[in-house]
C-alpha positions, 0 to 999 in steps of 0.5 A: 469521504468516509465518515468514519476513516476520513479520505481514501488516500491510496488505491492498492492494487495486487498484481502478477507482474508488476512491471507489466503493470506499471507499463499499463499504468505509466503507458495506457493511464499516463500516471506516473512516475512510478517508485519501484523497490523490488524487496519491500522491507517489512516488520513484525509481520503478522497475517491473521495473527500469526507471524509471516514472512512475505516478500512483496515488490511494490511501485507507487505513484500519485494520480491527483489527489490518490496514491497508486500502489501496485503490490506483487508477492515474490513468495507463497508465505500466508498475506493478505495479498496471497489470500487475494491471489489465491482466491482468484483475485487479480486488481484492487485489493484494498483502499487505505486511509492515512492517518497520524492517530493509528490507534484512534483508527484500528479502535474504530475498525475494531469497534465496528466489527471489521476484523484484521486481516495483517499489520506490520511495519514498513519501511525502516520498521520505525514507531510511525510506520505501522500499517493494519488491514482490515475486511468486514466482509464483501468483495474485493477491493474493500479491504481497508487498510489504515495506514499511519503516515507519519516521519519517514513513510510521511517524506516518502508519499510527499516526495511521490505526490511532487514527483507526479505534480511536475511530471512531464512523461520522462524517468517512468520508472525510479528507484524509490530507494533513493527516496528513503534514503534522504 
């Protein structure tokens, strides 16, 4: 556990074929289910601190007690994630922390000297829903995100946590919005 964001709750990983993935995941690992959404909606995006519109499919499993998250980038518009790619980076890309005090959270990142990289927010683009990537330097795959996990994005990681729970191997591959949908 990290004494300063608390316990790493997801592994994000960026990847040029996304469905390949999930097939090594679901196939060669035995993680699943995987929720796909092919157009992850994304609010007030900024990358760097200048507006960008990226378009990103994402999956997300549970595996124990850590989120999945395979991210790949349908179009070239500036992103963390296209950094990654473009530097030649391919896998872990980032590990994030969930927290319900966001701004407790980014005050900390900032304080310590790590420099954000993007922030928006997911899903329904709610007040809960905010997200910020962070990189004090490096290698790959130590970019921290902070992610508040709260309402909607909340009910979504649960439902993807008790999916994997009982899980038997069957359905590998669902479509996560009928999960934000409920």
């Amino acid at each position: 556990m990290s004494r300063t964001f608390g316990t790493i709750r997801q592994l994000g990983y960026v990847v040029p074929d996304i469905a390949s993935a999930i097939t090594h995941w679901v196939e060669r690992l035995e993680v699943g289910p995987f929720f796909y959404i092919e157009r992850q909606p994304v609010n007030d995006f900024t990358y760097r601190g200048e507006p960008s519109e990226p378009e990103f499919s994402v999956a997300l499993a549970q595996a124990g007690p850590v989120q999945v998250e395979l991210i790949q980038q349908r179009n070239d518009a500036p992103s963390a994630f296209r950094e990654f790619t473009n530097a030649g980076g391919e896998g872990l890309q980032h590990i994030a922390y969930w927290t319900t005090t966001f701004g407790d959270l980014v005050d900390r990142a900032a304080a310590l000297g790590y420099q954000e990289l993007q922030r928006g927010r997911s899903g329904s683009g709610g007040p809960d829903e905010r997200f910020a990537y962070f990189t004090a330097g490096g290698h790959a795959g130590t970019v921290v995100e902070i992610s508040e996990v709260a309402g909607r994005k909340a009910a979504l990681f649960e439902a993807v946590a008790v999916a994997a729970a009982g899980w038997d191997g069957s359905d590998p591959v669902r479509d996560m919005t009928t999960l934000v949908t409920r």
